[in-house]
C-alpha positions in Angstrom: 2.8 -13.9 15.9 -1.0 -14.0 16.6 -3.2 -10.6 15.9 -6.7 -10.2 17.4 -8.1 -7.8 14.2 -5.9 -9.2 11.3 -4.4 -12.5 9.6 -1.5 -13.0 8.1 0.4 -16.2 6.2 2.9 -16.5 3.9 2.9 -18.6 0.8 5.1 -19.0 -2.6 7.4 -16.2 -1.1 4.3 -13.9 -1.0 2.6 -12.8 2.7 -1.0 -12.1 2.6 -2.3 -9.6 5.8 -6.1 -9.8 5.8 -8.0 -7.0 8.1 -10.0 -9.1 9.6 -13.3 -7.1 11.3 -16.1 -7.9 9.3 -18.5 -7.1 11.9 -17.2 -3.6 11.7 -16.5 -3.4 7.7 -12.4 -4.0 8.3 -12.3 0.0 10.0 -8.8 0.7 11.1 -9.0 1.3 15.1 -5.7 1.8 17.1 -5.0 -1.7 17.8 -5.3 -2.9 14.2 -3.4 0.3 12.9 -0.5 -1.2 16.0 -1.3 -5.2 14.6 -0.4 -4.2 10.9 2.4 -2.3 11.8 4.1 -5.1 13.5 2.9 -7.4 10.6 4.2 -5.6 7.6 7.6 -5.3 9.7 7.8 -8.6 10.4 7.3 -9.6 6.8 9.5 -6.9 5.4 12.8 -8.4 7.4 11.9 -11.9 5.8 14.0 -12.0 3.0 12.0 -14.9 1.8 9.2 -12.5 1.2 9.4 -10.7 -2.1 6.0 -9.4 -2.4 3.2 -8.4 0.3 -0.7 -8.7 -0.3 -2.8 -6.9 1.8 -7.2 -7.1 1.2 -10.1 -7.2 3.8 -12.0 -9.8 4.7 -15.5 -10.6 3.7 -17.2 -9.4 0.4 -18.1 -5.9 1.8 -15.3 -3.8 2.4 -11.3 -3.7 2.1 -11.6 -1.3 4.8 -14.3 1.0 5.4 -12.5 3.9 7.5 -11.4 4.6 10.7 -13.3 4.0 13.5 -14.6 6.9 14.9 -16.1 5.4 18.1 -12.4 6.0 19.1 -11.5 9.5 18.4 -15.0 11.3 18.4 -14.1 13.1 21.6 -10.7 13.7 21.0 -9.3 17.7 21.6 -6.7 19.3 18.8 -3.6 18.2 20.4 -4.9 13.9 20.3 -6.3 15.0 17.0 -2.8 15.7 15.8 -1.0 13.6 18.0 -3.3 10.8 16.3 -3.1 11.1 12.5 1.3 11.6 13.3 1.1 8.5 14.9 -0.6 6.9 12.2 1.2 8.3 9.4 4.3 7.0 11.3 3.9 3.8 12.5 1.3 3.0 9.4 1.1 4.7 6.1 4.1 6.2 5.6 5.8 2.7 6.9 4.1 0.9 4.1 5.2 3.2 1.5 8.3 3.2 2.3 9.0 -0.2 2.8 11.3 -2.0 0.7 8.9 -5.0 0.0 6.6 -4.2 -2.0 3.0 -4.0 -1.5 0.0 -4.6 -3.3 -3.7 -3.4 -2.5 -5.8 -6.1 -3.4 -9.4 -3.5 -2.8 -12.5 -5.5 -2.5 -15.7 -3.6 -1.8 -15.1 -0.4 0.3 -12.2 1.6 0.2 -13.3 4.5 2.2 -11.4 7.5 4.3 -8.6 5.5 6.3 -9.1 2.6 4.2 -8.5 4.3 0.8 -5.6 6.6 2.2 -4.4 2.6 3.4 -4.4 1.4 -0.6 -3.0 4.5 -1.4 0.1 4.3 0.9 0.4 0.8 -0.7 2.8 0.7 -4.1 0.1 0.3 -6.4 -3.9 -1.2 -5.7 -6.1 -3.7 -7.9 -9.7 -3.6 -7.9 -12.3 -5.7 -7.5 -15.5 -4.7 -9.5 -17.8 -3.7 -6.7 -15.0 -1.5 -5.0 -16.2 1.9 -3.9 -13.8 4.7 -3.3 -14.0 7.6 -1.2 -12.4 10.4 1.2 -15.6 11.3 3.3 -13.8 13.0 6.3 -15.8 16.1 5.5 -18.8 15.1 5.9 -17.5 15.0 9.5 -15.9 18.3 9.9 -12.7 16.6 9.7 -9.9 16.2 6.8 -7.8 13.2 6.1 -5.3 13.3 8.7 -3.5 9.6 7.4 -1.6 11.4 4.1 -5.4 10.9 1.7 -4.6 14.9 1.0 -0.7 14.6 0.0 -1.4 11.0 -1.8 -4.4 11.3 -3.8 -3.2 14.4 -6.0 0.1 12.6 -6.7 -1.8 9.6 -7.6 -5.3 11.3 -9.7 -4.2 15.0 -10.1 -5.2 18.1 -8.0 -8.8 18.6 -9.7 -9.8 15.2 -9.3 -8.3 15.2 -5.5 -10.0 18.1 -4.5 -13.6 17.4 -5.7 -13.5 14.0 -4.6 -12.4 15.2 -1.2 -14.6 18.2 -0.6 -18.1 16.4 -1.9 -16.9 13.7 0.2 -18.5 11.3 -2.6 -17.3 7.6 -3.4 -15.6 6.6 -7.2 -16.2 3.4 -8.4 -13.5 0.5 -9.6 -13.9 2.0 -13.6 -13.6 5.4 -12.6 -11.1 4.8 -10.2 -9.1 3.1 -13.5 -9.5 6.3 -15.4 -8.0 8.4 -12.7 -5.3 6.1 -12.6 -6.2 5.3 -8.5 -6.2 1.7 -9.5 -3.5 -0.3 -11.8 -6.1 -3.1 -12.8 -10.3 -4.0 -12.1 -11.3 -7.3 -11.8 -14.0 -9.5 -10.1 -14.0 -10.0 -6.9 -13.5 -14.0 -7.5 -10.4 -13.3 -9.5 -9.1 -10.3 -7.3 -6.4 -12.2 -5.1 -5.8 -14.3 -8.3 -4.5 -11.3 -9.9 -2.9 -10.0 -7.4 -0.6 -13.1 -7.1 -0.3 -13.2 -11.1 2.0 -10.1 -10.7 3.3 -10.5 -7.2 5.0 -14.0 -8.8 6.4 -12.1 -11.8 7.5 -9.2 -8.9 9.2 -12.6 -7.2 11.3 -13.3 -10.3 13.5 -9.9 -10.7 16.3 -8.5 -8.4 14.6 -7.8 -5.1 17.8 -5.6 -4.1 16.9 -3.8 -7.2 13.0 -3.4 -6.6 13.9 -1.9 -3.2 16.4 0.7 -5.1 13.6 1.1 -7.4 10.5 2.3 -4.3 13.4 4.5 -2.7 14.7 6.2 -6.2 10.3 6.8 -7.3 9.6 8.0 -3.3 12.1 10.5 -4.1 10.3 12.6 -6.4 7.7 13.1 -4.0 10.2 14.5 -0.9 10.5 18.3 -1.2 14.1 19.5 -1.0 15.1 15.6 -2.4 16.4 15.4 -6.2 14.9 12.4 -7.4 17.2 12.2 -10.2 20.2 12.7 -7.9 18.8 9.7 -6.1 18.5 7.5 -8.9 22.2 8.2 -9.7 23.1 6.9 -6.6 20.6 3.7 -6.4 21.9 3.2 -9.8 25.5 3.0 -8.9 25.0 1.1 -6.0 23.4 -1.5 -7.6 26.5 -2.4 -9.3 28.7 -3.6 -6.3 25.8 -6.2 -5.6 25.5 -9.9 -5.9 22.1 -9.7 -8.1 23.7 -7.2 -10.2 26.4 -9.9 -11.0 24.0 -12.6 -11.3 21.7 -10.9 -13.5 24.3 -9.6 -15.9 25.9 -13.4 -15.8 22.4 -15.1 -16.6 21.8 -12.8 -19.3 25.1 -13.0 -21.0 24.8 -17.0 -20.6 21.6 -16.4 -21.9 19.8 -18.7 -18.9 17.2 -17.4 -16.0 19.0 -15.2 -13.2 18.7 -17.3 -9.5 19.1 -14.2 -7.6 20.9 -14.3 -4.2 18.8 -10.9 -2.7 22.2 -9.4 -1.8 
């Protein structure tokens, strides 16, 4: 499928979406937001595609926010009719998604962009990333999940004075919070990236997807995490890359695994 705003190819069982606006820093407008919903779907229902990278293009920004060109005018019922769209078809698609996905963050990470790393399953920096929830210095909160997701991810304290100064983290202090899994240059960023999507590539796809569904439960109110692990846990056992794993390891040889 062509895209207007993004790329995305596939390689060594791992698909790599690039936002691809330079000229505008990678912001998310409606029809990228659309464009990467149809390309993470696509690549989610290959089942040769174990692991999904997703970066900006350009040295500047991973993505640099929303563009506000398009909502500047907008009245409280597009306002909310907006960010539910987005958390929809967008954010909380990519979290929940049973590929995984990787933020690879190169430069800017910034309002949409940063809530778009942190719908992703875990992010690696590069060393000139900048992070940031600005929306106040609009008049405006996060409306794409940046107040539910960066709590879980840095704590409350951190989440709410990075939010109401509206100031920007960078790629070592993003690593203390624990915002970022790894920093790294930016020459070496997708390198890394496909270091541990190839080790991802090697284990039980059947049980990584258990494994996002059973950790996503934690954070649904009214859910029992624990009573979902159970079940993810059990189920895994009446599959065919339970049986292979358990045979490769008891013939003491590397599991082939079937994804079934």
């Amino acid at each position: 499928m062509s895209y207007n705003n993004i790329l995305s190819e596939t390689s060594n069982s791992i698909c790599f979406i690039t936002i691809n606006r330079p000229n505008k820093l990678n912001a998310l407008n409606k029809e990228t937001i659309e464009e990467l919903h149809e390309a993470f779907k696509e690549a989610d229902e290959d089942k040769e595609i174990k692991v999904i990278i997703i970066t900006g293009s350009g040295e500047k920004a991973f993505v640099a926010g929303a563009d506000i060109s398009e909502f500047a005018n907008f009245s409280v019922s597009e306002g909310k009719r907006l960010a539910a769209k987005g958390q929809e078809i967008l954010f909380d698609f990519i979290e929940n998604l049973s590929t995984p996905v990787i933020a690879a963050v190169n430069g800017f990470a910034l309002g949409g962009g940063l809530e778009l790393a942190m719908a992703c399953h875990f992010r690696i920096a590069s060393h000139n990333a900048k992070m940031g929830l600005p929306e106040v210095s609009l008049g405006v909160i996060p409306g794409y999940g940046g107040t539910q997701r960066l709590p879980n991810l840095v704590g409350k304290g951190r989440a709410m004075e990075m939010i109401m100064t509206a100031g920007m983290i960078d790629a070592n202090q993003a690593l203390s919070y624990g915002l970022v899994n790894h920093v790294t240059s930016q020459e070496e960023l997708i390198a890394n990236c496909e270091k541990i999507a190839e080790k991802i590539s090697r284990n039980s796809s059947i049980a990584i997807s258990a494994t996002i569904r059973a950790i996503n439960a934690n954070y649904i109110d009214g859910v029992d995490g624990f009573e979902v692990e159970i079940n993810e846990f059990g189920n895994c056992f009446g599959t065919d890359d339970f049986t292979e794993g358990t045979t490769a390891f008891l013939q003491k040889r590397k599991a082939e695994f079937p994804g079934s």
